[in-house]
PyMOL commands that place a pseudoatom at each C-alpha (Angstrom):
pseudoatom trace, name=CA, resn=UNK, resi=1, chain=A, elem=C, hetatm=0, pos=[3.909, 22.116, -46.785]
pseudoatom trace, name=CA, resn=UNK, resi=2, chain=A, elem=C, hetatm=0, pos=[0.180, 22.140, -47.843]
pseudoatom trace, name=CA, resn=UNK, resi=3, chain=A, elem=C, hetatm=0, pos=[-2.268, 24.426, -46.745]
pseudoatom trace, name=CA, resn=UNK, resi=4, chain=A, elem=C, hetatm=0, pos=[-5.580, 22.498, -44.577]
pseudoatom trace, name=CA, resn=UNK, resi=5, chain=A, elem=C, hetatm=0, pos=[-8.901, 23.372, -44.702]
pseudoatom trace, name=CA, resn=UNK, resi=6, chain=A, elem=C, hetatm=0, pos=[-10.653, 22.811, -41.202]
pseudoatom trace, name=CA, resn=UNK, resi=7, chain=A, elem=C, hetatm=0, pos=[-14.493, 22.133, -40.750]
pseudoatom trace, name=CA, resn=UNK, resi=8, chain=A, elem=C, hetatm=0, pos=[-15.309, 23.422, -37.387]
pseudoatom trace, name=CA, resn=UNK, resi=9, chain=A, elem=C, hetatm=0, pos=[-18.865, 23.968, -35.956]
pseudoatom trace, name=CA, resn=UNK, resi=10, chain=A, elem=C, hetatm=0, pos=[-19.093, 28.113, -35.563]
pseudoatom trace, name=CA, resn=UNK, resi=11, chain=A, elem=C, hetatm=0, pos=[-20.511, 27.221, -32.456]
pseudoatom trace, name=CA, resn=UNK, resi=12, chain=A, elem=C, hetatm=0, pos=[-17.164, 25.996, -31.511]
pseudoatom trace, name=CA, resn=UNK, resi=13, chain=A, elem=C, hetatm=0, pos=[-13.444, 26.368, -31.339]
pseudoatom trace, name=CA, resn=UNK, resi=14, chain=A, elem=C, hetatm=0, pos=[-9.863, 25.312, -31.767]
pseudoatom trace, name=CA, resn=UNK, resi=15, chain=A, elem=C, hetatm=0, pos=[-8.013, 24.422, -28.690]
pseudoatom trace, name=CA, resn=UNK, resi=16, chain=A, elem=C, hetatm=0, pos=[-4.681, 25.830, -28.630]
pseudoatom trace, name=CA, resn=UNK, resi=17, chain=A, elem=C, hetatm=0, pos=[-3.044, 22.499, -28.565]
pseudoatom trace, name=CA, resn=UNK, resi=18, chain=A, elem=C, hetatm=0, pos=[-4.770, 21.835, -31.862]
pseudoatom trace, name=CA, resn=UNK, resi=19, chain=A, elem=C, hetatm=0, pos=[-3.507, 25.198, -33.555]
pseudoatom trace, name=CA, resn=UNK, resi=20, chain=A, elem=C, hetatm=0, pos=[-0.536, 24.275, -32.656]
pseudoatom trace, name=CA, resn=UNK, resi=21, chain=A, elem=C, hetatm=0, pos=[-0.917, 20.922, -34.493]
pseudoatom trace, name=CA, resn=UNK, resi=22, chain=A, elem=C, hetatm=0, pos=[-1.947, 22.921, -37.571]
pseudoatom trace, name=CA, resn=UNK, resi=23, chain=A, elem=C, hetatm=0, pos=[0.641, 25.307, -37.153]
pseudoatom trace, name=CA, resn=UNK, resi=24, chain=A, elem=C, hetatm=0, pos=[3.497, 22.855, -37.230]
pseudoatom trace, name=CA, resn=UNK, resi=25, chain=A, elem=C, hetatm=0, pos=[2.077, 20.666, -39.760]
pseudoatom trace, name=CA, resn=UNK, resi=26, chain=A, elem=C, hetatm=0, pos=[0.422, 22.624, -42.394]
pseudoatom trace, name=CA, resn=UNK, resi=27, chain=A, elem=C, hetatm=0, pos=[2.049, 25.929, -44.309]
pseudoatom trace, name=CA, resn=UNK, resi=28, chain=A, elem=C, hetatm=0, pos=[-1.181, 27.940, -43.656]
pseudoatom trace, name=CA, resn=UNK, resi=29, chain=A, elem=C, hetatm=0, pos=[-5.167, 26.713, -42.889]
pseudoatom trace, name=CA, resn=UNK, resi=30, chain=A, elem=C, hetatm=0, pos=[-8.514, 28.412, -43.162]
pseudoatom trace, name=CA, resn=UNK, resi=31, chain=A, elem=C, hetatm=0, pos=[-12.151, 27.587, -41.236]
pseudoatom trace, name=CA, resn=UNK, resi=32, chain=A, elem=C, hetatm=0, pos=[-14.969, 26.937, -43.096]
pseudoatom trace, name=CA, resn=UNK, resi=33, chain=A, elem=C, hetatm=0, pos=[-17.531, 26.996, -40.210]
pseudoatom trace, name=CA, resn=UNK, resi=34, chain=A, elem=C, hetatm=0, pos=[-20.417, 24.843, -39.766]
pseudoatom trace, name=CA, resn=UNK, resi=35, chain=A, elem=C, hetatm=0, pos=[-23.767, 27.015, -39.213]
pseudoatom trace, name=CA, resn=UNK, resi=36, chain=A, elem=C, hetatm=0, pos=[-25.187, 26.069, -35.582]
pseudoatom trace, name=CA, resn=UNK, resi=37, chain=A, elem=C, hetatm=0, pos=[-28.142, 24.826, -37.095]
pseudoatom trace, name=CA, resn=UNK, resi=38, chain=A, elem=C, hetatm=0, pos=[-26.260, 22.799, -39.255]
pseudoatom trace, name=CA, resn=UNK, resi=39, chain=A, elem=C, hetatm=0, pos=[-26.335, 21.857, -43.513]
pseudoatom trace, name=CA, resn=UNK, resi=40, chain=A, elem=C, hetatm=0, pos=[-29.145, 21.010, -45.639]
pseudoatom trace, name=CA, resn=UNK, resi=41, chain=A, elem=C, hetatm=0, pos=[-28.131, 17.484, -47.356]
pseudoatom trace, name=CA, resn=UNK, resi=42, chain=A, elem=C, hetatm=0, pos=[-28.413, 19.567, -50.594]
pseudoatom trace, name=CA, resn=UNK, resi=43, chain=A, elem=C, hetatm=0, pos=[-26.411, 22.122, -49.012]
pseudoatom trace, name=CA, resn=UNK, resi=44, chain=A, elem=C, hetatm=0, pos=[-23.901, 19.516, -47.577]
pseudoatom trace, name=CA, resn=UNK, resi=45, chain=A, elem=C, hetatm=0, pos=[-23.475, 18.206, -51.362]
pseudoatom trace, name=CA, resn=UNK, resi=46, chain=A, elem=C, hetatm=0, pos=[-22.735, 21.786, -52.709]
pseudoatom trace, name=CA, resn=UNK, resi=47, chain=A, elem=C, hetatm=0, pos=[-20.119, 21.887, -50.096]
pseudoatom trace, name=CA, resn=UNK, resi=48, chain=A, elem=C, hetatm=0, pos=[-18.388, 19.015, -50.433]
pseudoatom trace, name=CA, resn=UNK, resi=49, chain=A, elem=C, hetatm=0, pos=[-18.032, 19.281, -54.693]
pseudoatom trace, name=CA, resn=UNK, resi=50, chain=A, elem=C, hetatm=0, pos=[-16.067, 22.877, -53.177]
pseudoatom trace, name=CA, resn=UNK, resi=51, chain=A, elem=C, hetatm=0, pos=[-13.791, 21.079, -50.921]
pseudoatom trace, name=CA, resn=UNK, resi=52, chain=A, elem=C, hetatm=0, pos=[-13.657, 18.029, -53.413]
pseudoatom trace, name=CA, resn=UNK, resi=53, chain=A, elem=C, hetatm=0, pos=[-11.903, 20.816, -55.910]
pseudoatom trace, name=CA, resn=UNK, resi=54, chain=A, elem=C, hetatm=0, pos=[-9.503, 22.066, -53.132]
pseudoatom trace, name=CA, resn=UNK, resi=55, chain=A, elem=C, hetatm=0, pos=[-5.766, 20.906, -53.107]
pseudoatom trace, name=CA, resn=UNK, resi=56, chain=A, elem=C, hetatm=0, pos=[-5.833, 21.503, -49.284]
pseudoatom trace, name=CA, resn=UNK, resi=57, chain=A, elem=C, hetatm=0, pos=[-5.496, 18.630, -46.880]
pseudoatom trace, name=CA, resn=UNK, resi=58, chain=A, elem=C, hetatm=0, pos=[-9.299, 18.731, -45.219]
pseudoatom trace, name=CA, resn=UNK, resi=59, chain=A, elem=C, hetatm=0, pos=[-9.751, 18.012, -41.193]
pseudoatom trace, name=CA, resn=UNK, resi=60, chain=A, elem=C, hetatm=0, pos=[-12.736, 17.650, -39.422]
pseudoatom trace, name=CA, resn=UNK, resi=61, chain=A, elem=C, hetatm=0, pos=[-12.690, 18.777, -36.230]
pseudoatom trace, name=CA, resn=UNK, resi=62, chain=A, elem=C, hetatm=0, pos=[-16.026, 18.979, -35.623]
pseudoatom trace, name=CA, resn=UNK, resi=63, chain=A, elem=C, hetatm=0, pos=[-18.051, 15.506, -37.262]
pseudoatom trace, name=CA, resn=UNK, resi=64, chain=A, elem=C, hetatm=0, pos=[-20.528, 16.049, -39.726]
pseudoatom trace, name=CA, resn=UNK, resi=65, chain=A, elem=C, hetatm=0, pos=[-21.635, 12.710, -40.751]
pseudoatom trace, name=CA, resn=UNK, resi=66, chain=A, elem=C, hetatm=0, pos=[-23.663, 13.461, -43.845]
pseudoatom trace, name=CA, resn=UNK, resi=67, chain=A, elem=C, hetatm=0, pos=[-20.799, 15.992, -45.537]
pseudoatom trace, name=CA, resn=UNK, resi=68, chain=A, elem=C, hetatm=0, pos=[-18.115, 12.898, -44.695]
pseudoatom trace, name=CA, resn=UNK, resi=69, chain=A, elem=C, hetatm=0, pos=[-20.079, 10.256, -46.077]
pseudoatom trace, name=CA, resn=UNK, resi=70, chain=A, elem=C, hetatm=0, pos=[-20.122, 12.655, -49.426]
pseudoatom trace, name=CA, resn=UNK, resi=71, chain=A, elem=C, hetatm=0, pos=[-16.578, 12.713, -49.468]
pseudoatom trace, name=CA, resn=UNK, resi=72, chain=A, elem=C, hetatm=0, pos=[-15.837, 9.170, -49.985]
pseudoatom trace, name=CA, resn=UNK, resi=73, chain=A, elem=C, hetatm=0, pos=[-13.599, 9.701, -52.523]
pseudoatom trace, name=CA, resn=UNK, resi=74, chain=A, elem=C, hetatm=0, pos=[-11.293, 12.698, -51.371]
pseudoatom trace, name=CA, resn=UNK, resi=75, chain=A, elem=C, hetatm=0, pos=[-8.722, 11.408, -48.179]
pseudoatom trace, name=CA, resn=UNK, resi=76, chain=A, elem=C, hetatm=0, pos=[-9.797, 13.469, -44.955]
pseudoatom trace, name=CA, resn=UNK, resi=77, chain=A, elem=C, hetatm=0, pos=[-8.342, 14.171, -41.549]
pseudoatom trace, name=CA, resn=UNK, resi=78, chain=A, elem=C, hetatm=0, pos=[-9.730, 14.232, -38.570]
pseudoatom trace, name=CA, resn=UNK, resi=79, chain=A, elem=C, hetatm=0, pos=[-8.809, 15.919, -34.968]
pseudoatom trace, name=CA, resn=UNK, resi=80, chain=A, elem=C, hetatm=0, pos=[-9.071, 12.407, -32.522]
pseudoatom trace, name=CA, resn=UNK, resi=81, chain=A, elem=C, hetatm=0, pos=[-7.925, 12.508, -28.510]
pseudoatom trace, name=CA, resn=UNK, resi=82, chain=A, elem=C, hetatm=0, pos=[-7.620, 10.075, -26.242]
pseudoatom trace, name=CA, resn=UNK, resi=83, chain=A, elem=C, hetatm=0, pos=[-7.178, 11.584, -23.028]
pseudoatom trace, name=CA, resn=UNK, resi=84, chain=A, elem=C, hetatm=0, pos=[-9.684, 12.863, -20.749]
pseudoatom trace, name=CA, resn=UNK, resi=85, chain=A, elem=C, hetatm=0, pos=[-9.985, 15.129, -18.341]
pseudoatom trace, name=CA, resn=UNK, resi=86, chain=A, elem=C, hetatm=0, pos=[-12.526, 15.282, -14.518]
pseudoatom trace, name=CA, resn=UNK, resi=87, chain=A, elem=C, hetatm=0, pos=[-14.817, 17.712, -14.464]
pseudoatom trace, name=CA, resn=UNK, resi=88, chain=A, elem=C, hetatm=0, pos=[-16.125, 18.636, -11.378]
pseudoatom trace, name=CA, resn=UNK, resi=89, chain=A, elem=C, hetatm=0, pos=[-19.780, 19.607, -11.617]
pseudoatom trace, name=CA, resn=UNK, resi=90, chain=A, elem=C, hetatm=0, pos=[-21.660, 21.982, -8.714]
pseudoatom trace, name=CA, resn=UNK, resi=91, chain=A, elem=C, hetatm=0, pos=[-23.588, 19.536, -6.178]
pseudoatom trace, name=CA, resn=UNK, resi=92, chain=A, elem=C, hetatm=0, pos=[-19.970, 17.993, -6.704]
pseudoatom trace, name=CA, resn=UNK, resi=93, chain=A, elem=C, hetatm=0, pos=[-20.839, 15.408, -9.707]
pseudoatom trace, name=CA, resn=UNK, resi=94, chain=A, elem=C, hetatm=0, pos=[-17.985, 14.300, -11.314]
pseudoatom trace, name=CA, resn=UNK, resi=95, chain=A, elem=C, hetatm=0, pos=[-17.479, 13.897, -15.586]
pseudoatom trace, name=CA, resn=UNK, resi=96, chain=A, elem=C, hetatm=0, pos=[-15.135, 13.598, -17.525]
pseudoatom trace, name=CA, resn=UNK, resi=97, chain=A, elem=C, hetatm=0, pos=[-14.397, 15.547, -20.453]
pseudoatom trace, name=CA, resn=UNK, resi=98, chain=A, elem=C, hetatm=0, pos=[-11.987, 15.690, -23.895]
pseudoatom trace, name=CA, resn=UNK, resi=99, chain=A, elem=C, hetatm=0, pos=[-8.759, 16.797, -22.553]
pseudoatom trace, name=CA, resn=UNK, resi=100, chain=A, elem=C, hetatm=0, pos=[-7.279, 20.573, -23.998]
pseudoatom trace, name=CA, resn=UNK, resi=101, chain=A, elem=C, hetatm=0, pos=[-4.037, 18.494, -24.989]
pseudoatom trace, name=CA, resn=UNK, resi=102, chain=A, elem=C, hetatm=0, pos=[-3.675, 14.950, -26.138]
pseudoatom trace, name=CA, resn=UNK, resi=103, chain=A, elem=C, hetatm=0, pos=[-4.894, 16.136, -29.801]
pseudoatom trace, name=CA, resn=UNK, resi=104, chain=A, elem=C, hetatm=0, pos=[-3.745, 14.101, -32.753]
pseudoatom trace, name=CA, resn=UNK, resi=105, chain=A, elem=C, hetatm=0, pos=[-4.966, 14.515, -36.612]
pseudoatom trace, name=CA, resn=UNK, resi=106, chain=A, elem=C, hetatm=0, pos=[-5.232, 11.227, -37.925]
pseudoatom trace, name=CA, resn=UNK, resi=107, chain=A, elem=C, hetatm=0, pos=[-6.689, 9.763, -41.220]
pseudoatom trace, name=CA, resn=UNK, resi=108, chain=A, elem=C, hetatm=0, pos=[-5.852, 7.135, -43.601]
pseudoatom trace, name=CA, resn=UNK, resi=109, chain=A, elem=C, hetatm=0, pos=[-3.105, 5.445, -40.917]
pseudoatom trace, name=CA, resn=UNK, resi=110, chain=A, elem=C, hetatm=0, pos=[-1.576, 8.967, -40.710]
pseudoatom trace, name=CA, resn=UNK, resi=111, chain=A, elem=C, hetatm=0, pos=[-1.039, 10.669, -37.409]
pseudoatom trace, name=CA, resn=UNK, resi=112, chain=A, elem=C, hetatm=0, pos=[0.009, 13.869, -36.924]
pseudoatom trace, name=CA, resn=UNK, resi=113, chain=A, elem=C, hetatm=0, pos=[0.821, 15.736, -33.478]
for i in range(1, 113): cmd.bond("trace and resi %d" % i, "trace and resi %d" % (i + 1))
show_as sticks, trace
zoom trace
């Protein structure tokens, strides 16, 4: 099994249904996190010549347009779900939200769960 590289916002976090998609799936992976404030485009293209040079499977799971638009020619992964969750908001609003299971990496016609 390959090792994946996942881009995550720092401001964020894996759900466990997702580390357990990684876990399964991949012999080891590593974070690179995404600064809250987010890339420079120049930073963004130092970046992606890193991760263009890694023999790691890379997945998104947080989107960052400009850095996968760079990587046009290196096959990526992302985390995707479908289901959704209500949310109960106070003054009883209803949303809904991303659901903490449901999580699929998919890519290329690939899906992995």
């Amino acid at each position: 099994m390959k090792k994946a590289v996942v881009i995550l916002n720092e401001q964020h976090s894996l759900m466990p249904n997702q580390i357990e998609i990684l876990t399964r799936n991949f012999s080891a992976f590593e974070i690179i996190p995404v600064p809250a404030s987010g890339w420079s485009l120049s930073e963004m293209f130092r970046v992606s010549e890193k991760l263009r040079q890694s023999r790691s499977k890379l997945i998104f799971a947080s989107p960052v347009p400009g850095l996968m638009s760079n990587l046009h020619d290196k096959s990526f992964f992302v985390f995707h779900n479908d289901k959704r969750a209500k949310k109960e908001l106070p003054g009883g609003k209803i949303i809904m939200t991303v659901a903490q299971d449901g999580w699929v990496i998919t890519g290329g016609g690939i899906f992995l769960d």
